[in-house]
KETINU-83326 format. One record per residue (C-alpha): residue in one letter; x, y, z. Coordinates in steps of 0.5 Angstrom, whole numbers, plus 500, padded with zeros to 3 digits. Layout:
AXYZ/...
//
This chain:
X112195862/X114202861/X109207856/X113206850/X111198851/X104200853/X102204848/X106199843/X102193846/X095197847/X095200839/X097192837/X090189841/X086194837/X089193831/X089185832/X082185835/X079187828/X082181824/X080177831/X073178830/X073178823/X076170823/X072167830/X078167833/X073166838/X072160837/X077157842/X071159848/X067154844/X073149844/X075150852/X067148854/X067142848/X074139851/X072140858/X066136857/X069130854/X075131859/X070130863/X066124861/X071121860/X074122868/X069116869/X074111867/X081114867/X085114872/X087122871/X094120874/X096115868/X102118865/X101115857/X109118855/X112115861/X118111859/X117114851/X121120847/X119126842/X124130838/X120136838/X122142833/X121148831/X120154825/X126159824/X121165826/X120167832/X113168833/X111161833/X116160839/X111160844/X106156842/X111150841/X114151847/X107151850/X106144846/X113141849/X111143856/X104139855/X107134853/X112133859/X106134864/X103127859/X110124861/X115123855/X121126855/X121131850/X127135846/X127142847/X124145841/X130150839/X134143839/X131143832/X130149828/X129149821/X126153815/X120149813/X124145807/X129143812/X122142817/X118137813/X124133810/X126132817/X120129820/X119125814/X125121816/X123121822/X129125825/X123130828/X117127830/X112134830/X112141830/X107146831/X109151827/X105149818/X102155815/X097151810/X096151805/X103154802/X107149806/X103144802/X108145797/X113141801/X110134801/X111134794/X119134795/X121126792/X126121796/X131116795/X126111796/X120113791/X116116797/X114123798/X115128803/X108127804/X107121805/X110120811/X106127815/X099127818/X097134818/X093135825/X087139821/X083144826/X089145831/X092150834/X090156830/X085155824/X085162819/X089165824/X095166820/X093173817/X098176811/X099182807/X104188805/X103194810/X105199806/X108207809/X101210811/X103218809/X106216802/X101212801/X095217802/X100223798/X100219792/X093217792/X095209792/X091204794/X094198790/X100195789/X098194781/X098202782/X105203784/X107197778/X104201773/X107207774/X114209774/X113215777/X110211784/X115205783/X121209782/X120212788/X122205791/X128204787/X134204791/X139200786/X138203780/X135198776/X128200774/X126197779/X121198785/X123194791/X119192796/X121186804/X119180803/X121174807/X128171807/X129165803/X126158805/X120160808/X114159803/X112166802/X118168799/X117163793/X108164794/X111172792/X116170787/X109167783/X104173785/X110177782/X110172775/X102172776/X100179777/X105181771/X109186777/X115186772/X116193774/X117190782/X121186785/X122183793/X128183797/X130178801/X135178807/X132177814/X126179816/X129182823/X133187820/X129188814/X123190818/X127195822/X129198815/X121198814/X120201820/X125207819/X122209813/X115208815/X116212822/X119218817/X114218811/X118215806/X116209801/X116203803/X112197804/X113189806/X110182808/X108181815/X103176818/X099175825/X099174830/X107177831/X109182835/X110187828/X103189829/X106193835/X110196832/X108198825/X101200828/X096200822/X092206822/X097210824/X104209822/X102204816/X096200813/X095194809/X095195802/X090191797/X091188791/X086187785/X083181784/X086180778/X092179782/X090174787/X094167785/X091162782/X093155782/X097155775/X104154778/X106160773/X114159776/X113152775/X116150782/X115144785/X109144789/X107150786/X100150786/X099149793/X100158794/X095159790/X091164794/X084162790/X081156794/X074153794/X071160792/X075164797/X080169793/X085172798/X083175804/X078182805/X075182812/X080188815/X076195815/X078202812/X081203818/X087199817/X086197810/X087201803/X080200799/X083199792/X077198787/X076191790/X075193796/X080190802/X084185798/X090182801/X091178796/X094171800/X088167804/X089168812/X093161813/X091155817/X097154824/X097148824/X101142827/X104137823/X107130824/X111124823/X105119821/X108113824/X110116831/X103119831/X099112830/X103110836/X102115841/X094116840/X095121847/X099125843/X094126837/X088128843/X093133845/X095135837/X087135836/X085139842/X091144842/X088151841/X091157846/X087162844/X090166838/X089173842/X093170848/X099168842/X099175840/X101178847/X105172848/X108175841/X109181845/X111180851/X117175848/X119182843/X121186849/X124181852/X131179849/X128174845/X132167849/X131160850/X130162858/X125168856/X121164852/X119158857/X118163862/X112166858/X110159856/X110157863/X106163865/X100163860/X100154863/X100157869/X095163867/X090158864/X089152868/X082150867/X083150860/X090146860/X087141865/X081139860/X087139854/X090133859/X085129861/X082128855/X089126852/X091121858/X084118857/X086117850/X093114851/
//
């Protein structure tokens, strides 16, 4: 690795380790030793050399980003060593709409790759025969990374300090900030968001109605070639600010602290479930849930402090897999698997990483999965007795 990366990889782990400690990401050291005693226990009565997939087939697939690439090819690796013959997940890549659809048709039997509770919104979709799209998936409820999912706008760091902005309701309201993000001439300040289809570019379109930002508008196109437009901006000291998450090689490069920060959002303007676009399954963006209102662990370190605090304004989202029902209820090795899966989410970070310097293919996505497998043995080993005793 060269200083560049190093220094890229070294800056994300501080920055990352602030929301881990915030989250109990930590949580999978308690997971490793719970799933180790039960696979244990269970040794007493399993043949630990029983293969519950042999002679049985799963369509894997995977989302259209490439920061859930490495978990999905860990799951697939998994349950090639439970003994079913898996596609390999880049077979089926789709954006969530297409996702969901799918597995309710039975054309794809899991991915791990939900953002909960946004994607919710596609179990509303109806089909032909009445149902809906929800009432053919199980959600694996706790798997893979629960509130790992952390969202917000970084915003450029310098700009924001020189005009005293902390808030994105600051700059809507006035014109001599939003103007500065008028690339079109319209009136109206732009800022990246995500391409179309993934969820949280209609989870913006609807903060956008909700929180009156009529003078704010997203950009749309992909999240590649909008980030490094971002990014250019921010390294110059130029307006700009955009929808990102974790864990994802972003980080790395946005360095908040330093380059960039995340900006808050009033309270006022965290979504509520009103569906204010009237969009189906619209409720399911809300950001306000069970007395929770977006999100406000992160410090004044990385995070601009508006009057309420750090406010992101989304919730940090539940990483979960989701599945086909029927197929789940016929394969009771893969739901112990889907339960247990839970890589911890500092090690998806740098894997995130390691795939960002790479050249990103399929070759060099399985290779990581295969080194962190192989790196995490014990823990990989608990995961797949306690799946061979339940198959």
């Amino acid at each position: 690795m060269n200083k560049r990366k190093a220094n890229l990889l070294f800056a994300f782990l501080a920055v990352f380790a602030i929301f881990a400690s915030a989250c109990g990401s930590d949580d999978a050291v308690d997971t490793v030793a719970d799933t180790a005693d039960a696979a244990e226990a269970a040794e007493d009565v399993a043949d630990d050399n029983a293969l519950p997939g042999e002679g049985k087939s799963a369509n894997m697939g995977r989302a259209n980003w490439s920061s859930g690439y490495v978990q999905a090819q860990i799951l697939h690796d998994l349950m090639e060593d439970l003994g079913y013959e898996v596609s390999s997940p880049d077979d089926l890549e789709f954006a969530p709409d297409l996702g969901y659809q799918t597995m309710a048709e039975g054309d794809m039997d899991f991915w791990a790759n939900s953002w909960y509770p946004g994607h919710l919104s596609w179990w509303e979709g109806e089909r032909t025969d009445g149902t809906t799209v929800g009432d053919h998936l199980e959600r694996l409820e706790g798997s893979l990374m629960p509130g790992g999912g952390l969202q917000g706008m970084l915003i450029t760091k310098s700009w924001a300090e020189e005009n005293g902005v902390t808030t994105i309701d600051q700059i809507n309201e006035d014109e001599a900030l939003y103007s500065q993000f008028d690339t079109d001439g319209n009136g109206k300040g732009e800022f990246y968001g995500c391409p179309e289809d993934w969820t949280c570019d209609d989870i913006m379109a609807s903060q956008i109605e909700f929180a009156g930002w009529s003078n704010l508008e997203q950009t749309q196109a992909g999240y590649d070639a909008m980030f490094a437009e971002f990014l250019d901006k921010a390294e110059s000291g130029e307006p700009a600010f955009i929808y990102t998450w974790t864990p994802t090689a972003y980080l790395a490069q946005a360095i908040p602290g330093e380059t960039t920060m995340w900006i808050s959002v009033n309270n006022s303007s965290v979504l509520d479930d009103s569906n204010p676009l009237g969009k189906e399954g619209g409720a399911e963006y809300a950001q306000q849930r069970e007395g929770e209102i977006g999100y406000t662990g992160l410090s004044a370190d990385t995070c601009l402090q508006g009057p309420d605090g750090c406010q992101l304004g989304w919730l940090a989202a539940d990483i979960e897999i989701t599945a086909n029902k029927d197929w789940l209820s016929d394969n009771p090795a893969a739901r112990q698997l889907f339960n247990d899966f839970k890589p911890p989410l500092i090690d998806l970070a740098i894997a995130g990483v390691a795939l960002s310097n790479s050249d990103g293919a399929q070759a060099d996505v399985e290779a990581i999965a295969a080194g962190w497998i192989a790196d995490n043995g014990d823990l990989v080993d608990a995961w797949l007795s306690a799946a061979r005793s339940a198959g």
